[in-house]
C-alpha positions as a Markdown table, in Angstrom:
| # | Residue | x | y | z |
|---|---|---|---|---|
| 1 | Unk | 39.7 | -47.4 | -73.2 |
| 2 | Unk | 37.4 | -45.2 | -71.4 |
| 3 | Unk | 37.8 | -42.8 | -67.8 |
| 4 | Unk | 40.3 | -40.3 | -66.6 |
| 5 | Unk | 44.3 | -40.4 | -66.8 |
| 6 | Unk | 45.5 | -39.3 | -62.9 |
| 7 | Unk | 46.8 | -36.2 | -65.1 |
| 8 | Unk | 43.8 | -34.9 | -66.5 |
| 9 | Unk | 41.8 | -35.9 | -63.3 |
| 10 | Unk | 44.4 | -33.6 | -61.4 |
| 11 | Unk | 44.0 | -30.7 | -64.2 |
| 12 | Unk | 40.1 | -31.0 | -63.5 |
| 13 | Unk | 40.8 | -30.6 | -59.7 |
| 14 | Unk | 42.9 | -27.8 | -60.2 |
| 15 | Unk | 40.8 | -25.5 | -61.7 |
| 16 | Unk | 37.6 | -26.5 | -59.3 |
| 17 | Unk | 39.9 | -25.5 | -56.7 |
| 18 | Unk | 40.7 | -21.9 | -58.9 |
| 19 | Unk | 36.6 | -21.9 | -59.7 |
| 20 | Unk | 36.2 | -21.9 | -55.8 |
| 21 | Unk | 39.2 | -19.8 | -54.3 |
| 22 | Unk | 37.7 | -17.2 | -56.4 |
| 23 | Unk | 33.5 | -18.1 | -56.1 |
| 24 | Unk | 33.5 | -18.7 | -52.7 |
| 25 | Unk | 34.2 | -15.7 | -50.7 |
| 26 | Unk | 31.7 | -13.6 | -53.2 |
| 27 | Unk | 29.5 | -16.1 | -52.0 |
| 28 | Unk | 29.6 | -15.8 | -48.6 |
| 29 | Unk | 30.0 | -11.7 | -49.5 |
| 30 | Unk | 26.6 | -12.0 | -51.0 |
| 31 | Unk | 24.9 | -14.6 | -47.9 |
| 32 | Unk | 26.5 | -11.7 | -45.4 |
| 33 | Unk | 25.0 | -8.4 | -47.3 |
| 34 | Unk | 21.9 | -10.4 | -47.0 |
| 35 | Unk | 21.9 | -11.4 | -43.5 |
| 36 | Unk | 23.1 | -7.4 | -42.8 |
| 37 | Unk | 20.0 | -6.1 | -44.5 |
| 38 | Unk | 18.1 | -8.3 | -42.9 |
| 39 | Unk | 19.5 | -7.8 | -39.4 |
| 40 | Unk | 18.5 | -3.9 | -39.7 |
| 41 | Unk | 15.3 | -4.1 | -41.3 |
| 42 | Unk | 14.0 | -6.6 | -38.1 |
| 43 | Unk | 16.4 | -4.5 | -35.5 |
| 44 | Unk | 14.1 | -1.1 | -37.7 |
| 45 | Unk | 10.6 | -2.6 | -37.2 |
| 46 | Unk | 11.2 | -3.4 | -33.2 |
| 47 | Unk | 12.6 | -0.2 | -33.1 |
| 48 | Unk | 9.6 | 1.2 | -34.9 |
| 49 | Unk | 7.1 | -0.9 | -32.9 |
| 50 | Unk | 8.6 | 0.8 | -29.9 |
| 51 | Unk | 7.8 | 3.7 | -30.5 |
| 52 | Unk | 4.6 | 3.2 | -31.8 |
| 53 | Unk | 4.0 | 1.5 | -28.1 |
| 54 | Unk | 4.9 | 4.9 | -26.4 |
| 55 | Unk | 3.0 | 6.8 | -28.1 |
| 56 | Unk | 0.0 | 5.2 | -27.5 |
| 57 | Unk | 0.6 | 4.2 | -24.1 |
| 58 | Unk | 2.9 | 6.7 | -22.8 |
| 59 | Unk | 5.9 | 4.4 | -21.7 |
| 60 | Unk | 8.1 | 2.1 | -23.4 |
| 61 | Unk | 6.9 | -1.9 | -23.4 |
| 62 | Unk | 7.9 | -3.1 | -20.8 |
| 63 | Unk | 9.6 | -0.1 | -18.9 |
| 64 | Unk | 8.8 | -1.2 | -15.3 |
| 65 | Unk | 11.5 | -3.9 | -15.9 |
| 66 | Unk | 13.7 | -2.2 | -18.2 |
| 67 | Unk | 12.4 | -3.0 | -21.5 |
| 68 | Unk | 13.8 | -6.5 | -20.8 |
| 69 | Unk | 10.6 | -8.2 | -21.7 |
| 70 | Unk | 9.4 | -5.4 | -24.6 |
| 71 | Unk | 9.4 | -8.2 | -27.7 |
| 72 | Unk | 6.6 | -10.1 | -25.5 |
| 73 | Unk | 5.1 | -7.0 | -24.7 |
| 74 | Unk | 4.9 | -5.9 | -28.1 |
| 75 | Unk | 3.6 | -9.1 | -29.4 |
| 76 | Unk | 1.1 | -9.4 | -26.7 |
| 77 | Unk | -1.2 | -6.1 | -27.7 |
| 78 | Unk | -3.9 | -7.0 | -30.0 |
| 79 | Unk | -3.3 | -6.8 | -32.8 |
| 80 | Unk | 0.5 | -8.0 | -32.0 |
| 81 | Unk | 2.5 | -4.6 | -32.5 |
| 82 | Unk | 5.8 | -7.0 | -33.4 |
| 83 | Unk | 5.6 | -10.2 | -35.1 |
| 84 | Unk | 7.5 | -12.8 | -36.9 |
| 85 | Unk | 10.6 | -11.2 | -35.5 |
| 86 | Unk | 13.0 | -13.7 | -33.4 |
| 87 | Unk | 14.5 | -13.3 | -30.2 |
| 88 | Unk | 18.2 | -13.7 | -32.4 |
| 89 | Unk | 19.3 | -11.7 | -35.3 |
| 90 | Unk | 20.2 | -13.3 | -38.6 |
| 91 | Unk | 23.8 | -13.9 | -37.2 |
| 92 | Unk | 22.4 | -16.0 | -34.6 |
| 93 | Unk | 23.1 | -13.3 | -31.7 |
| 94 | Unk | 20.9 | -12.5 | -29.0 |
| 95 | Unk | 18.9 | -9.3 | -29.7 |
| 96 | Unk | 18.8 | -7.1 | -26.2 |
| 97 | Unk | 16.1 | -4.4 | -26.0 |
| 98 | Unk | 17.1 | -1.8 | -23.1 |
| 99 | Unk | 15.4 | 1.6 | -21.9 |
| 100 | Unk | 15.4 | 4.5 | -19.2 |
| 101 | Unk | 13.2 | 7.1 | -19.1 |
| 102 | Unk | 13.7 | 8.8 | -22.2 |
| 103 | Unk | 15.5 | 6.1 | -24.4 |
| 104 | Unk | 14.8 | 2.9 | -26.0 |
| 105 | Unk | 18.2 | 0.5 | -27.2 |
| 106 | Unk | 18.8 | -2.5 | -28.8 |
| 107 | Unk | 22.1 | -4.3 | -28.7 |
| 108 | Unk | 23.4 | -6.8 | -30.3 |
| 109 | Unk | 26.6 | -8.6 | -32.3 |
| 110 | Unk | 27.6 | -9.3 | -35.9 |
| 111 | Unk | 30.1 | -10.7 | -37.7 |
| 112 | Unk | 33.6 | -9.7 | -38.3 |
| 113 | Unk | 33.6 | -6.7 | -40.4 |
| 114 | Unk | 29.8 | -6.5 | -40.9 |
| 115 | Unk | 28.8 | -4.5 | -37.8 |
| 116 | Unk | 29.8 | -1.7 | -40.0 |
| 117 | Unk | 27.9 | -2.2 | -42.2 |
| 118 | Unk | 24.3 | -3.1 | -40.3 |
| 119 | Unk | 25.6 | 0.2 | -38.2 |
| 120 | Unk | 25.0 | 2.4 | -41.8 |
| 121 | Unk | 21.9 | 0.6 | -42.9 |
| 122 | Unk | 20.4 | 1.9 | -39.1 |
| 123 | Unk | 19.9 | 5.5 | -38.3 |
| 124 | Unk | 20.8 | 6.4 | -34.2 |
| 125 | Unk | 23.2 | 3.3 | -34.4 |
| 126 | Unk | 26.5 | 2.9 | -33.0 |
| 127 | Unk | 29.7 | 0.5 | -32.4 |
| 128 | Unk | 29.5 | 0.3 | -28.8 |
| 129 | Unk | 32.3 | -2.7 | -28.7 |
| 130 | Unk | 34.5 | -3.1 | -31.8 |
| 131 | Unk | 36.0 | -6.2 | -30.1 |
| 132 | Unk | 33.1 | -8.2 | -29.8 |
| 133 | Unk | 31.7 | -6.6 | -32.8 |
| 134 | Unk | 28.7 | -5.1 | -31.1 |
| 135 | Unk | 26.4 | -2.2 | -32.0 |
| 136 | Unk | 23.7 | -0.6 | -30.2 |
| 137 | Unk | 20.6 | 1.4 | -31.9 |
| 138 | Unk | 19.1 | 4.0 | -30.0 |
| 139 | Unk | 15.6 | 6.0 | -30.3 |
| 140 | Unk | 14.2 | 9.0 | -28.2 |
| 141 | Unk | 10.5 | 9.8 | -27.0 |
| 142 | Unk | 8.6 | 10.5 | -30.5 |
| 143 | Unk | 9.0 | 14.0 | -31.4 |
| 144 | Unk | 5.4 | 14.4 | -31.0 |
| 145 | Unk | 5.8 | 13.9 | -26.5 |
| 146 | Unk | 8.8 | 16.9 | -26.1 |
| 147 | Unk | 6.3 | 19.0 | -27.7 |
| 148 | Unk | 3.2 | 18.3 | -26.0 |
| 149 | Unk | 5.7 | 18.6 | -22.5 |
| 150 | Unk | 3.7 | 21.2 | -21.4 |
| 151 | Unk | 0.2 | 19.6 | -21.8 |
| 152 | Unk | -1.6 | 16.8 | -19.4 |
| 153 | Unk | -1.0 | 13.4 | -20.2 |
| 154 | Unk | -4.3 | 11.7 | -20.4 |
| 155 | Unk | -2.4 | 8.1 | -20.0 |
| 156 | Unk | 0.2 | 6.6 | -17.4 |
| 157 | Unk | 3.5 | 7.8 | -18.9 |
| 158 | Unk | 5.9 | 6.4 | -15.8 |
| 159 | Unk | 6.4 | 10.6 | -14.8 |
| 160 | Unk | 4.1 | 12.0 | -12.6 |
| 161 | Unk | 5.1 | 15.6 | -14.4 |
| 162 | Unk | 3.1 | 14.6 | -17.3 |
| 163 | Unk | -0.1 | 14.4 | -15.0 |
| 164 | Unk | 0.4 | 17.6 | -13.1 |
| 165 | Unk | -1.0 | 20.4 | -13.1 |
| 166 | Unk | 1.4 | 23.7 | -12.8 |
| 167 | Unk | -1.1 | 26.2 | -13.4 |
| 168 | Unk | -4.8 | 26.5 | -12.5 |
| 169 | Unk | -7.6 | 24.6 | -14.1 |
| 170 | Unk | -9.7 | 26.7 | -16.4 |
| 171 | Unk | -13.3 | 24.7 | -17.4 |
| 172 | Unk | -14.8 | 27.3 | -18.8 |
| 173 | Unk | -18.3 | 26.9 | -17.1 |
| 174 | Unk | -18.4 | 22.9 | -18.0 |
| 175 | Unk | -18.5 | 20.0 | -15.3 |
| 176 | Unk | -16.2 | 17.3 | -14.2 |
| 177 | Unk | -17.5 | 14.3 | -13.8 |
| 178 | Unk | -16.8 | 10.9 | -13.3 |
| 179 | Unk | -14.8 | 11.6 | -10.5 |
| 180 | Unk | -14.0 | 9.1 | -7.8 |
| 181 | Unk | -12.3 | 10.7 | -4.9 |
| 182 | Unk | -11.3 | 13.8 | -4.5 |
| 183 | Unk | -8.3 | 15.2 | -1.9 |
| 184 | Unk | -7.2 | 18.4 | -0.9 |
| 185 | Unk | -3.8 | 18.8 | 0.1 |
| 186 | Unk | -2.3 | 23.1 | 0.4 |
| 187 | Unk | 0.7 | 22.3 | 1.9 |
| 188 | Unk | -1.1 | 22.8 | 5.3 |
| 189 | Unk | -2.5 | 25.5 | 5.3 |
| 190 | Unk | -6.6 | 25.1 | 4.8 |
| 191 | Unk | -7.7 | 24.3 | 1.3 |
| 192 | Unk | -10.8 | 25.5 | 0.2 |
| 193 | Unk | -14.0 | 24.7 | -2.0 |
| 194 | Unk | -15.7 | 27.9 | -3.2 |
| 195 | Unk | -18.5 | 29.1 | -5.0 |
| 196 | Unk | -18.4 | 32.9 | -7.3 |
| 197 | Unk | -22.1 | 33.3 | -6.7 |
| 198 | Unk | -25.0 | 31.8 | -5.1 |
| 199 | Unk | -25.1 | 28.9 | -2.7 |
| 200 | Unk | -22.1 | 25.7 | -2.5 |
| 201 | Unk | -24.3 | 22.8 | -2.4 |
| 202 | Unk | -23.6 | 19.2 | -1.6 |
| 203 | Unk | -26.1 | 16.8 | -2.9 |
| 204 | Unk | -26.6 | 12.8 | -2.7 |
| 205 | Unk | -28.4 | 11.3 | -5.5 |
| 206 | Unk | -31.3 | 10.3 | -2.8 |
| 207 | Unk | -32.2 | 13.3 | -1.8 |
| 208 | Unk | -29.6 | 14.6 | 1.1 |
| 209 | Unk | -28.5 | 18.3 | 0.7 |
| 210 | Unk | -26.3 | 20.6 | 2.7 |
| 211 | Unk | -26.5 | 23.9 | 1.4 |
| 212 | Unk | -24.0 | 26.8 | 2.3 |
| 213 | Unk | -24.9 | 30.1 | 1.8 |
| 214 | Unk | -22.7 | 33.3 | 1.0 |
| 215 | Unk | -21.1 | 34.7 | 4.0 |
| 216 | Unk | -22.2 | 31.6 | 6.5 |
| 217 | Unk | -19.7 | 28.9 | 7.8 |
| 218 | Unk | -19.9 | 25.0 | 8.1 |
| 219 | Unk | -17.3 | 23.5 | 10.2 |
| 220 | Unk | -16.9 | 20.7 | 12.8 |
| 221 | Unk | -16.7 | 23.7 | 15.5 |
| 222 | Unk | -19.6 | 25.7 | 14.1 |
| 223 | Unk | -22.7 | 25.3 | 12.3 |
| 224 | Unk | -24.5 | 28.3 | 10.6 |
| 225 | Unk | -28.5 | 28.0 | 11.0 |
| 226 | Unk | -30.5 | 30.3 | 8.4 |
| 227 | Unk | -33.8 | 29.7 | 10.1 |
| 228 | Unk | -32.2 | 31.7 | 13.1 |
| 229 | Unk | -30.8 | 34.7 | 11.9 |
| 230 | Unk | -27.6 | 32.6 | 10.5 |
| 231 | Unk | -26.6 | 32.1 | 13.9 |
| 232 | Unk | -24.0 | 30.1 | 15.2 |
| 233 | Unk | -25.1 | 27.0 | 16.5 |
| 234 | Unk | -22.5 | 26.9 | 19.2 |
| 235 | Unk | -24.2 | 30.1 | 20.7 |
| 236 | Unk | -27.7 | 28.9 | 21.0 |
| 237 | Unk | -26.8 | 25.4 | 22.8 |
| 238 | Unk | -27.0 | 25.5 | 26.1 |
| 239 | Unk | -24.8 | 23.5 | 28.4 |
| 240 | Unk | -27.3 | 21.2 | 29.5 |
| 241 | Unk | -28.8 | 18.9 | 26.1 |
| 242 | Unk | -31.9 | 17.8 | 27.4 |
| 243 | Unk | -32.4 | 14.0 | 27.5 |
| 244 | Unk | -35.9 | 12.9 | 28.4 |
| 245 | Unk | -38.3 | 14.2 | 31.0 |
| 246 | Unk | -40.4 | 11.2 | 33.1 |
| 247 | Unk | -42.5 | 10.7 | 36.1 |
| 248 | Unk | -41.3 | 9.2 | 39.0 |
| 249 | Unk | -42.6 | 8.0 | 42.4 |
| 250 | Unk | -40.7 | 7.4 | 45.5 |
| 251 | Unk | -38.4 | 4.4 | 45.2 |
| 252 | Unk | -38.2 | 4.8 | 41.2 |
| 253 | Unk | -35.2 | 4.4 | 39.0 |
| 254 | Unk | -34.3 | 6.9 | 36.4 |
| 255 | Unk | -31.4 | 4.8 | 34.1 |
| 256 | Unk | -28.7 | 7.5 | 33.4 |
| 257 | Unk | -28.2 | 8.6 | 29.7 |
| 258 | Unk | -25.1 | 8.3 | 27.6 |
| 259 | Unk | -23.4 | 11.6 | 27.1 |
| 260 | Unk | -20.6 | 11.2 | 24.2 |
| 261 | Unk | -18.0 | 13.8 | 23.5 |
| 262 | Unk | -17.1 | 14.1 | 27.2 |
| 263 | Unk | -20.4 | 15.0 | 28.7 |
| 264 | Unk | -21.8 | 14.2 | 32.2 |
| 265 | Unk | -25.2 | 12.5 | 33.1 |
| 266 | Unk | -27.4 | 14.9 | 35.4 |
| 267 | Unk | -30.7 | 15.0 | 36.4 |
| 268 | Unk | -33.2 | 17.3 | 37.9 |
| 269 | Unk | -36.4 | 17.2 | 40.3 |
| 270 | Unk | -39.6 | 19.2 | 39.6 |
| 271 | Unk | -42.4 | 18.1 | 42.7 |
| 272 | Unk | -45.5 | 17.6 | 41.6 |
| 273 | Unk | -48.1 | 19.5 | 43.2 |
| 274 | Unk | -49.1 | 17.5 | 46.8 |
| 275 | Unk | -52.6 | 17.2 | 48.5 |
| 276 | Unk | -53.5 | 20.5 | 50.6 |
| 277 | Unk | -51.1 | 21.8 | 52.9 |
| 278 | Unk | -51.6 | 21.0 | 56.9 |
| 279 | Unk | -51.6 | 22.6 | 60.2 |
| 280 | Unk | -50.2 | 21.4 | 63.2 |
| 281 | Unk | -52.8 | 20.0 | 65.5 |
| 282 | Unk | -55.5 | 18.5 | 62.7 |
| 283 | Unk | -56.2 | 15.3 | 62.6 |
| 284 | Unk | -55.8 | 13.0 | 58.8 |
| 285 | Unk | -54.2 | 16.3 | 57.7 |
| 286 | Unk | -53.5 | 16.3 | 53.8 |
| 287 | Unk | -49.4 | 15.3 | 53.0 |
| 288 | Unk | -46.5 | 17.9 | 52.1 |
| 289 | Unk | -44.1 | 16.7 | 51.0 |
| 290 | Unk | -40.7 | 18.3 | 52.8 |
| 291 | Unk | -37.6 | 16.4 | 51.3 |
| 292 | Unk | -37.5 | 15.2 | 47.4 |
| 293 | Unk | -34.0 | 14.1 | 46.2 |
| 294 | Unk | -32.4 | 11.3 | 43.7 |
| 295 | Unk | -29.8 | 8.7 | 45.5 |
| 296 | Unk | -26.9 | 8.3 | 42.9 |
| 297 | Unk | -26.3 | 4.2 | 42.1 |
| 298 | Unk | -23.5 | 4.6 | 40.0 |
| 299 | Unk | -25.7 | 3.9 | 36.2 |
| 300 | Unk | -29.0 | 4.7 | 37.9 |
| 301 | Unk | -30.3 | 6.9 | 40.4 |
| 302 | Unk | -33.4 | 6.0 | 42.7 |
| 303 | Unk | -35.9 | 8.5 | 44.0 |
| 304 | Unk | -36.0 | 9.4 | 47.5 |
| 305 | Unk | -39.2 | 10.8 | 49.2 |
| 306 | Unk | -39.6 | 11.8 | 53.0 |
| 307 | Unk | -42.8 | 13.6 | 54.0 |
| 308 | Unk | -45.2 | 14.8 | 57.0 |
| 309 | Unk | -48.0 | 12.2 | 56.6 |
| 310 | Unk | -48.3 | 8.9 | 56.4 |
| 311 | Unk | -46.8 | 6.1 | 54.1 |
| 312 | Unk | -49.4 | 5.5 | 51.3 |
| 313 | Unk | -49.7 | 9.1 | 51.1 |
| 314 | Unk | -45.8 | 9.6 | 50.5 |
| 315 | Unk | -46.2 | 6.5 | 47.8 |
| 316 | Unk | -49.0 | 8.6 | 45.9 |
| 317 | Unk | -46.7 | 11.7 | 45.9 |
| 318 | Unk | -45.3 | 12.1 | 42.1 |
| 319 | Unk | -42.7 | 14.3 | 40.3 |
| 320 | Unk | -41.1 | 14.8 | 37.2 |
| 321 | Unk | -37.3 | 14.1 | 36.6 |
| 322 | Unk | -35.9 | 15.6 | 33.8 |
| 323 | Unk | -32.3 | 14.0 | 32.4 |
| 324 | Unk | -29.5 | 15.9 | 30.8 |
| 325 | Unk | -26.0 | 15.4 | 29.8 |
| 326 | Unk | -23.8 | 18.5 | 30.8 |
| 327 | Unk | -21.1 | 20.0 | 28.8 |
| 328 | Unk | -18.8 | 22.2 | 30.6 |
């Protein structure tokens, strides 16, 4: 008669049971150590990645929101600086990237009595919450940033110290060039451009040059002229800028010209020469002329002519009028 006696099937099921009191917590030993290693070699290469990211970009991946988003940063670059990494560690816990200005972090939680243990396997890693089983690993700047502190960034680091100068600019005799704008600032006081020898000269690439010699000035207020001496252009200018000289008959308008800058239209009479003179007593004596003016129409004026004689000799009579703007 064949099969199992309920005595020996109970014997068999004994010692399974025995087989797996004692198999199966060095099994799940074993799955755990594996999971830990794992855990801190993917929480090592973000780490790594990270700093590989600031020291090629200056700043941590995304550092403008906290490094909340640096895995997608990181895997955006091309090539990807992270990949095949998930956004959970092998315990299926949420992996947190953090930074500040001079730190990078990731936190995250393991399982009972492992965190430990991941905590050893990562250097710059700590328990920060032994109840929750939490540990957090923490980098600096790459050793290679605190000892170029006192050189110019040539990228956008997040500190405008790394792209100030403290000291001044030496070129030695080379150019700067592709420059965009360029803006002064000297705390108020006037800032200055300056040359060490021979002329400062501003140049357009079609031609246009202003040219400043040693010892001459080029401001808003005064202009230097070298074809006069290097005088000061404010000192040769009258008060009176000439507008336009015309000739005018009686009952002519002269239009008034526009005088920016607070200047006032003016104008000025110079008679022509008339027809002979005349003495008292001749008959169809010649015309001179005894009154010559200009009536003011607000944005004209009209010339008025009175004269001894008669009226097609007064309408013959001609002048010039010449137009200024005065400054006072």
């Amino acid at each position: 008669m064949g099969g199992f006696t309920l005595i020996e099937l109970a014997i068999v099921l004994a010692v399974m049971a025995l087989i797996a009191v004692y198999t199966t917590p060095r099994y799940m030993e074993q799955l755990n150590q594996k999971r830990a290693i794992l855990t801190a070699q993917e929480t090592q290469s973000f780490l790594d990645a990270a700093r590989s990211y600031r020291m090629q970009n200056g700043s941590w991946p995304g550092q403008a929101s906290s490094c909340a988003n640096a895995k997608s940063v990181l895997e955006s670059t091309s090539p990807p600086t992270l990949a095949g990494i998930s956004a959970t560690n092998k315990y299926n816990q949420a992996v947190t990237p953090a930074c500040d200005a001079n730190t990078f972090s990731i936190t995250q939680s393991i399982a009972q009595d492992w965190d430990g243990v991941v905590a050893n396997n990562l250097p710059g890693t700590v328990i920060s919450n032994a109840s929750t089983y939490t540990i957090r690993s923490t980098i600096g700047i790459p050793g290679s940033e605190p000892a170029l502190n006192s050189k110019l960034s040539r990228v956008y680091t997040g500190d405008p110290e790394m792209n100030r100068m403290r000291t001044p600019l030496l070129l030695g005799g080379n150019s700067i060039n592709e420059v965009s704008n360029m803006y002064l600032n000297n705390g108020g006081a006037d800032a200055r451009v300056r040359t060490e020898a021979g002329r400062l000269i501003l140049s357009t690439p079609y031609g246009g040059e202003v040219a400043i010699e040693n010892g001459t000035n080029l401001s808003v207020e005064n202009v230097t002229l070298r074809q006069r001496g290097n005088a000061n252009l404010i000192d040769l200018l009258p008060n009176f800028v000439q507008k336009g000289t015309y000739l005018v008959r009686h009952s002519d308008g002269v239009i008034k010209p526009a005088c920016p800058g607070g200047g006032s239209a003016r104008a000025s009479l110079r008679p022509g020469t008339m027809r002979g003179g005349w003495q008292e007593g001749e008959v169809n004596h010649g015309a001179f002329g005894y009154e010559y003016r200009l009536l003011d129409y607000g944005s004209y004026w009209i010339v008025s002519t009175n004269i001894i004689g008669s009226e097609v000799e007064r309408n013959n009579l001609q002048s010039l009028v010449d137009v200024y703007c005065y400054y006072p």
